[in-house]
LUMVEX-167842 format. One record per residue (C-alpha): residue in three letters; chain; x, y, z. Coordinates in Angstrom, 3 decimals, always signed. Layout:
N
[Ala A [X Y Z]],
...
//
This chain:
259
[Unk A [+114.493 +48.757 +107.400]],
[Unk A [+112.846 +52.211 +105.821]],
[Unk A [+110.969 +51.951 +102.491]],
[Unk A [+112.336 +54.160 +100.234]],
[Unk A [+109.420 +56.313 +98.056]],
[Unk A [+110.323 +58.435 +95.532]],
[Unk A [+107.931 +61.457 +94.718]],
[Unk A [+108.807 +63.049 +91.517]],
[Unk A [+108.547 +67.285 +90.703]],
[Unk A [+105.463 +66.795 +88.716]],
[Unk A [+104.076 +64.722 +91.894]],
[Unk A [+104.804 +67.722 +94.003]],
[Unk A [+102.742 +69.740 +91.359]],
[Unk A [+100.321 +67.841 +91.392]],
[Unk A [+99.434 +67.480 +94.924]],
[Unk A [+99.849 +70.966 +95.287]],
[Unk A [+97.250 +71.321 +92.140]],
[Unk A [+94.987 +69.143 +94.190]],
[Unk A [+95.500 +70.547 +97.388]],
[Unk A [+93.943 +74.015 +95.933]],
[Unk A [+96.941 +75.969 +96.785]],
[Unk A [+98.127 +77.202 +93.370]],
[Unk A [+96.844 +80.710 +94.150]],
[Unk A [+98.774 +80.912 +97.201]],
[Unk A [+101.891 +79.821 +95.652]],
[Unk A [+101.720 +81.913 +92.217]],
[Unk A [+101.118 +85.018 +94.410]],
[Unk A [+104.243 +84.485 +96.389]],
[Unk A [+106.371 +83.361 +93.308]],
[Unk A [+104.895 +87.008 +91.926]],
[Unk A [+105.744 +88.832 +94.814]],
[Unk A [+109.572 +87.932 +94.508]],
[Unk A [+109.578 +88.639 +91.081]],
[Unk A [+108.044 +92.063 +92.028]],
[Unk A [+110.723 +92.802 +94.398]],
[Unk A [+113.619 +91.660 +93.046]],
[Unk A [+112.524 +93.839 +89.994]],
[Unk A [+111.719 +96.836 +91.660]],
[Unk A [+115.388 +96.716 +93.771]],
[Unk A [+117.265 +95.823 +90.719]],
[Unk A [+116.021 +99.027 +89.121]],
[Unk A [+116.126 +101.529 +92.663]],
[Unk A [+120.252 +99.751 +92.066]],
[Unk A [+119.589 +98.149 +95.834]],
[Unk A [+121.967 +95.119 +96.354]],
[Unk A [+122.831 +92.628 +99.382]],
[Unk A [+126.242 +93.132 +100.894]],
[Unk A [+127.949 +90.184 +102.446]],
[Unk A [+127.452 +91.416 +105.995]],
[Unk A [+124.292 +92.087 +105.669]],
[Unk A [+123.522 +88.640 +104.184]],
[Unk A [+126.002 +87.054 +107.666]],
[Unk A [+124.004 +89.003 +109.972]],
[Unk A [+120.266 +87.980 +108.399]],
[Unk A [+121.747 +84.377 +107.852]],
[Unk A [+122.595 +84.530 +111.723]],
[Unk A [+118.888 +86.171 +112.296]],
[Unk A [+117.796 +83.057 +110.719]],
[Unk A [+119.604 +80.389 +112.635]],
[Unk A [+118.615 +82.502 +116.045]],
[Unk A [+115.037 +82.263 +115.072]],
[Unk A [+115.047 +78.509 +114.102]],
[Unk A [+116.850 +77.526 +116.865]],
[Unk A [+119.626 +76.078 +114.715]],
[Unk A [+122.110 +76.250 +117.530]],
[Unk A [+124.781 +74.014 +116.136]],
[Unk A [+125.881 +73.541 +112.491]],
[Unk A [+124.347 +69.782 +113.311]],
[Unk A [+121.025 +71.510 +113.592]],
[Unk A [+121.671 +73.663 +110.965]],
[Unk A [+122.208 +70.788 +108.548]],
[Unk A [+119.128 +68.557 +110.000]],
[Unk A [+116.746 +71.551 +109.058]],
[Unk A [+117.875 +71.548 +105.365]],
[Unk A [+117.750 +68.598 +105.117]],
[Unk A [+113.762 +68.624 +106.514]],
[Unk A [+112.835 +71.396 +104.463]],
[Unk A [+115.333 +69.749 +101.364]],
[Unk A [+117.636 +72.786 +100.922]],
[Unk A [+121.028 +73.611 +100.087]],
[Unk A [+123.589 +76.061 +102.305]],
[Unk A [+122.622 +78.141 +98.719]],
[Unk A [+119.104 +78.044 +99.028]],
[Unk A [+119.535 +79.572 +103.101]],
[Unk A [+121.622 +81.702 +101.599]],
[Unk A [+118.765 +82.880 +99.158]],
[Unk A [+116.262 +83.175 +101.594]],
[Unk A [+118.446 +85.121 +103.963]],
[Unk A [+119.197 +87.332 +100.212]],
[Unk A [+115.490 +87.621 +99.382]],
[Unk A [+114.704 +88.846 +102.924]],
[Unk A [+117.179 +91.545 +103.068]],
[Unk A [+116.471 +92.795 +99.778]],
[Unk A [+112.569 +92.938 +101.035]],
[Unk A [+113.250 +95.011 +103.708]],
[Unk A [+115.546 +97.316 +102.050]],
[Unk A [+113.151 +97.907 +99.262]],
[Unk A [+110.293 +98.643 +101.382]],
[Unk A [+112.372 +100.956 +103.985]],
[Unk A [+113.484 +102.220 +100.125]],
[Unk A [+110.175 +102.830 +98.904]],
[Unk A [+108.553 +104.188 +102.647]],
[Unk A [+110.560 +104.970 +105.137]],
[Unk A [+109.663 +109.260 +104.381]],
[Unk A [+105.676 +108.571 +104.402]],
[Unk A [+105.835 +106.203 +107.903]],
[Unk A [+105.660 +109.271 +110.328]],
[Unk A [+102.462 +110.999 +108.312]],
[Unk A [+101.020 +107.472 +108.107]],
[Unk A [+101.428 +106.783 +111.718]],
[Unk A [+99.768 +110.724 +113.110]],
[Unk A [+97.164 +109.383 +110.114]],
[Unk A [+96.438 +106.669 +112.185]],
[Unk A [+97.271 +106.778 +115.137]],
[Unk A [+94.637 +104.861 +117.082]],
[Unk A [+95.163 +101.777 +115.436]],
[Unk A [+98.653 +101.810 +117.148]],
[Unk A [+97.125 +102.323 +120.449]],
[Unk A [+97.040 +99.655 +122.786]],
[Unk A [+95.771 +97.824 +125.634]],
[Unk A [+96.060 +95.370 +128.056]],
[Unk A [+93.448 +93.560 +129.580]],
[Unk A [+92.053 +90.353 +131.320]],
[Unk A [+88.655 +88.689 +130.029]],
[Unk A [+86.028 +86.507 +131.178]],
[Unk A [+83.396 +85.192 +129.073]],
[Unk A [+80.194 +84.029 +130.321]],
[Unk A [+77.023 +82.752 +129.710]],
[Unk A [+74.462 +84.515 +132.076]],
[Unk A [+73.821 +88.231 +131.376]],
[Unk A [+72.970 +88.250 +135.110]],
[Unk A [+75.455 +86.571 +136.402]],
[Unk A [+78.326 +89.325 +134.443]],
[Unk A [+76.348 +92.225 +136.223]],
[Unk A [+76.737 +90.467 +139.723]],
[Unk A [+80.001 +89.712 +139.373]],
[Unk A [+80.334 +93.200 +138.327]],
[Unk A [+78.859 +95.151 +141.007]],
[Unk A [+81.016 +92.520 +143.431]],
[Unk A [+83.918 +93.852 +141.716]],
[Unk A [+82.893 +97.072 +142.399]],
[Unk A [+82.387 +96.730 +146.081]],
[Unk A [+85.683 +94.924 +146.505]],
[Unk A [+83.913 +91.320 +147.928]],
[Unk A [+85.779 +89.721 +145.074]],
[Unk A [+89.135 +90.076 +142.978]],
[Unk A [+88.921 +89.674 +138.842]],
[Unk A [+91.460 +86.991 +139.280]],
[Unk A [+89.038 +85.233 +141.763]],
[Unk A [+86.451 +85.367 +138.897]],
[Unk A [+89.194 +83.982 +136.394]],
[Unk A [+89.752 +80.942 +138.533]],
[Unk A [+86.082 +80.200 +138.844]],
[Unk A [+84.509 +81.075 +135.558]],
[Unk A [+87.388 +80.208 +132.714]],
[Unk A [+87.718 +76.614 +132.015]],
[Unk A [+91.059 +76.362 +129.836]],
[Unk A [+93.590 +75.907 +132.087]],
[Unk A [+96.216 +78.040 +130.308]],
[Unk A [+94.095 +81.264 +130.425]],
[Unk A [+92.691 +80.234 +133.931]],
[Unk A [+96.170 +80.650 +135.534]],
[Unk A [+97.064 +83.817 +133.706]],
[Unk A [+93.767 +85.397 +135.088]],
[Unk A [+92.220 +85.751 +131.824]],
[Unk A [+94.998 +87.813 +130.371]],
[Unk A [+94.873 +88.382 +126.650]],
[Unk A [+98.272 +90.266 +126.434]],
[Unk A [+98.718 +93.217 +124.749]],
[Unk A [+95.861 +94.030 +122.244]],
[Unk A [+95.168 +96.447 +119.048]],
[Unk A [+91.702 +98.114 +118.395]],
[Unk A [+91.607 +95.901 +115.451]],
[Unk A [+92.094 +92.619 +117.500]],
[Unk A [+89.253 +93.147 +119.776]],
[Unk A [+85.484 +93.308 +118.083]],
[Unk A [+84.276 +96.793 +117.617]],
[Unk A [+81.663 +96.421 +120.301]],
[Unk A [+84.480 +95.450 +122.930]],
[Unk A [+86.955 +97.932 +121.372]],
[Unk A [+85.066 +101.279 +121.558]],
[Unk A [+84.138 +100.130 +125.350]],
[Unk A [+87.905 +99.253 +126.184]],
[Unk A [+89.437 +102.059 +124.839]],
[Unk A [+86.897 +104.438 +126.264]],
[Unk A [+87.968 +103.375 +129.930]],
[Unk A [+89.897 +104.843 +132.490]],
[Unk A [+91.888 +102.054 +133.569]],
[Unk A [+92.863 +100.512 +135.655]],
[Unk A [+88.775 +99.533 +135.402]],
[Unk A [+86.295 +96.722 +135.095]],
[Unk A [+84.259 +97.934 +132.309]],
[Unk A [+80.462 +97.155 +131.559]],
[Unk A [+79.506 +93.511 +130.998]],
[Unk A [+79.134 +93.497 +127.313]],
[Unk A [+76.970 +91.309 +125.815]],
[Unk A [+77.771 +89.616 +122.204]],
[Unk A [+76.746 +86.774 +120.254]],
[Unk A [+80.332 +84.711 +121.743]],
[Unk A [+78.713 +85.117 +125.281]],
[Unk A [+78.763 +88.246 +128.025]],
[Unk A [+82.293 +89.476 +128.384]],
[Unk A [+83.600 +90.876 +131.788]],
[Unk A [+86.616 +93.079 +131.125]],
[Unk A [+89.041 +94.622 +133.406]],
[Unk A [+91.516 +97.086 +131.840]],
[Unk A [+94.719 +97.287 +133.280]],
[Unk A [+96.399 +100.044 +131.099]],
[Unk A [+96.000 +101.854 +127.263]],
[Unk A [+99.398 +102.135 +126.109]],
[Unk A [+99.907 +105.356 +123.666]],
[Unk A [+102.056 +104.575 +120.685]],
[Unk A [+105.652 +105.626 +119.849]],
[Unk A [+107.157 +106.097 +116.777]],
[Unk A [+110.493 +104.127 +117.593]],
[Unk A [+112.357 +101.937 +115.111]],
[Unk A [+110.114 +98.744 +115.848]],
[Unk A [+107.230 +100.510 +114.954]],
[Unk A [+108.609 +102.203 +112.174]],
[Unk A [+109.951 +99.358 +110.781]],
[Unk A [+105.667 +97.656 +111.345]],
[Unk A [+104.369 +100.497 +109.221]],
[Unk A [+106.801 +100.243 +106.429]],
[Unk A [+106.280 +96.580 +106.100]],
[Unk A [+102.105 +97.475 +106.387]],
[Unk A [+102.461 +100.092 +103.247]],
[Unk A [+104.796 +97.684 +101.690]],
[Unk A [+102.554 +94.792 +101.773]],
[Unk A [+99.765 +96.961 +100.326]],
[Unk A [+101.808 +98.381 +97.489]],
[Unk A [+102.884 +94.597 +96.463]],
[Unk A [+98.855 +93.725 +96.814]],
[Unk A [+98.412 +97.171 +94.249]],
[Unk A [+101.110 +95.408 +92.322]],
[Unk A [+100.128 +91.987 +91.966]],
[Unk A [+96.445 +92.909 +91.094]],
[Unk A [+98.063 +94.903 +87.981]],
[Unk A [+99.284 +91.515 +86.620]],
[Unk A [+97.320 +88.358 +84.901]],
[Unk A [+99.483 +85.548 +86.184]],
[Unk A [+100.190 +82.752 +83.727]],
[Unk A [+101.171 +79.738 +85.118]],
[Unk A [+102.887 +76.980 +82.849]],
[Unk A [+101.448 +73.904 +84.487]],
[Unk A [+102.316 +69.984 +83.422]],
[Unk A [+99.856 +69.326 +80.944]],
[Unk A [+98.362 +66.242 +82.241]],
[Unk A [+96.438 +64.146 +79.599]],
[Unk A [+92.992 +62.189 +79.578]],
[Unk A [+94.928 +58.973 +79.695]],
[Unk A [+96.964 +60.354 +83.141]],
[Unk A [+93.489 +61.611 +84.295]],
[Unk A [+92.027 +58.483 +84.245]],
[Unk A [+94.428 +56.356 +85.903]],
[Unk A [+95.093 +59.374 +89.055]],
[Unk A [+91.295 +58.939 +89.042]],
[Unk A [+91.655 +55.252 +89.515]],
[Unk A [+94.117 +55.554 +92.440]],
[Unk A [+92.117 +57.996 +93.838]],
//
């Protein structure tokens, strides 16, 4: 049979006190304030279809395939069909506010920019031996071995082994500055330089640079970017006050006891 233990709000508090995560939580608490602020006075609201369709959004991204698994989840994270309905509320009204607020300064932010949208895709290999990376190199070169012959016999986790060392699709800001301005310099596809770095000698074959468009995914990226920044500009503005449980010398003494 299951013990039953009862943790109390103030326990909650307090563990999250303990943990050192009140700064992460106050911020977050101030960030909704900020927005629900901001769209109650640019008059944005939350119509019932578009809470259904984020609500739905929700369920497809949890997996919640079944009202069962709908119910087990609140449950886990102890919520009410209210409290889904909030979050599904709060995330709407973010995205409207921000779209709101920056949807006219995306396309001069993105020319602005515009290399840190570029991208690439390419396959690594990190090794120890300087010597070894300019070998392998040079046999690349000549064609007496493939980079994906290289992957099997040089990477160790098994994962990246059988994907040939492929890192997937990468930003400038992803890759360190060293291996970025090499990477985006090539003409792929190209096995670029051994490049030597404090992580080991990486070997580097670039299969593509993939220019940026401005289509509604990325638009979408760049409003939630200047968004983000403007609730950072926000929340440095305030002095956040939280009102805490007051927790006396006695109480002290006795958590420090269980401790």
């Amino acid at each position: 049979m299951l013990k039953t233990l009862n943790i109390s709000s103030e326990d909650i508090i307090r563990n999250i006190q303990l943990s050192c995560q009140i700064p992460e939580f106050l911020e977050a608490i101030a960030k909704q304030q900020i927005i629900a602020k901001a769209a109650s006075e640019e008059g944005i609201t939350v119509s019932e279809e578009e809470l259904q369709q984020e609500g739905d959004h929700l369920r497809l991204e949890k997996k919640l395939v079944t009202a069962k698994d709908t119910w087990t989840w609140l449950k886990k994270h102890h919520l009410t069909l209210y409290d889904f309905e909030a979050i599904a509320r709060n995330n709407v009204l973010a995205r409207k506010l921000a779209a709101h607020l920056f949807d006219k300064q995306v396309e001069k932010y993105f020319y602005e920019h515009y290399l840190d949208y570029v991208t690439t895709a390419i396959y690594e290999v990190i090794l120890d031996d300087r010597d070894l990376a300019l070998e392998l190199f040079y046999a690349l070169q000549e064609g007496e071995i493939t980079f994906q012959e290289i992957a099997r016999q040089y990477i160790q986790e098994p994962e990246l082994r059988c994907a040939s060392g492929y890192k997937g699709i990468q930003y400038r800001k992803d890759l360190r500055p060293e291996i970025a301005a090499a990477v985006f310099a090539a003409h792929p596809p190209e096995t670029i330089k051994p490049i030597v770095t404090s992580k080991g000698v990486y070997l580097i074959w670039v299969e593509e640079i993939i220019q940026p468009e401005l289509d509604e995914k990325l638009n979408e990226e760049i409003q939630q970017e200047l968004f983000s920044l403007w609730l950072k500009q926000e929340i440095e503005l305030m002095e956040i006050v939280p009102q805490l449980i007051d927790v006396s010398h006695e109480q002290s003494e006795e958590l420090r006891k269980q401790a």
